[in-house]
C-alpha positions as CSV (number, residue, x, y, z in Angstrom):
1,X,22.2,-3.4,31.4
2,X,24.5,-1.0,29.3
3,X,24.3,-3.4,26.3
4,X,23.5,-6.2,24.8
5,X,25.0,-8.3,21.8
6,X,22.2,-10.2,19.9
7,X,23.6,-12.2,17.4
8,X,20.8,-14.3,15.8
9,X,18.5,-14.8,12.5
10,X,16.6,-13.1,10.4
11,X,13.7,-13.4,12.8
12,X,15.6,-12.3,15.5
13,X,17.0,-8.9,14.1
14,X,13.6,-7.9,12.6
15,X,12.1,-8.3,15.5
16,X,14.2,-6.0,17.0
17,X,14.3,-3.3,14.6
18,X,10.5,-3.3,14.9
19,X,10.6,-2.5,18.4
20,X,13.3,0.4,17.4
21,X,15.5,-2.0,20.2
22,X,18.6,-1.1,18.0
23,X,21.3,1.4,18.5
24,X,23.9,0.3,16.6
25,X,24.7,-2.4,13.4
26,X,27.6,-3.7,12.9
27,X,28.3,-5.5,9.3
28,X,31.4,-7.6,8.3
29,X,32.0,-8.5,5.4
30,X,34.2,-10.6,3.3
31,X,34.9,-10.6,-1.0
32,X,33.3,-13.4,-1.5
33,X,30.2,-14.7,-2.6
34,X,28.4,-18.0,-1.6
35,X,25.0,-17.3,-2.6
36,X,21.5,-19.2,-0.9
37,X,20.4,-18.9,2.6
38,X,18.1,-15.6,3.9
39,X,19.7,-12.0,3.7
40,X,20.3,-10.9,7.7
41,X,16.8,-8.5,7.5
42,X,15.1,-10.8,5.3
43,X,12.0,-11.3,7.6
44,X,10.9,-7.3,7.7
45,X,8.0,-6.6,5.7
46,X,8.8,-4.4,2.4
47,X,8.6,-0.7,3.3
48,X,8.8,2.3,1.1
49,X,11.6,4.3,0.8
50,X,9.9,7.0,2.9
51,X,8.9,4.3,5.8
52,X,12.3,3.0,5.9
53,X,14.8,2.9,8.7
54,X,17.6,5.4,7.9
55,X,21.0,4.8,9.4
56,X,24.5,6.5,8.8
57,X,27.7,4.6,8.4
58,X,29.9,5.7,12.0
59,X,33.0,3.9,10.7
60,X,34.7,1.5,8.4
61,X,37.9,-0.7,9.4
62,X,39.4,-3.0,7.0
63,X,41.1,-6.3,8.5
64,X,43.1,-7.8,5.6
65,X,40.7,-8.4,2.8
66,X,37.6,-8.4,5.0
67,X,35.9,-4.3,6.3
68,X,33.8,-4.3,9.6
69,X,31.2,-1.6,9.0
70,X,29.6,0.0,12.0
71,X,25.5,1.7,11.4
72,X,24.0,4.3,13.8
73,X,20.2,4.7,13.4
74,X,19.5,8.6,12.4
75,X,17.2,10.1,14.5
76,X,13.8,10.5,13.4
77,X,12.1,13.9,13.1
């Protein structure tokens, strides 16, 4: 397997940042606001800021009003 899409929950994505399963984020996101419901990373414990997963932002495309952003994890020392 050269990759693999997961496209789930909250559950679903902390799990697999926990088990450093992710090499790649992608984010879209649209100007509006609808409020409720649980944020996409929601069900990770609170870290601090120096136990946190760092990433860099590879690229940004904008698609009419809406911008696909794409994370890389940074490597850990």
């Amino acid at each position: 397997i050269h990759g693999l899409l997961v496209e789930g929950g909250a559950g679903v994505f902390s799990a697999f940042l926990d088990q450093r399963f992710v090499d790649r984020i992608d984010v879209f996101l649209a100007p509006k606001i609808i409020g409720g419901g649980l944020g996409a990373f929601s069900a990770i414990k609170a870290l601090s800021l120096g136990d946190a997963r760092n990433f860099a932002v590879e690229n940004s495309v904008a698609s009419g009003e809406d911008t696909q952003i794409t994370f890389r994890p940074l490597q850990e020392e």
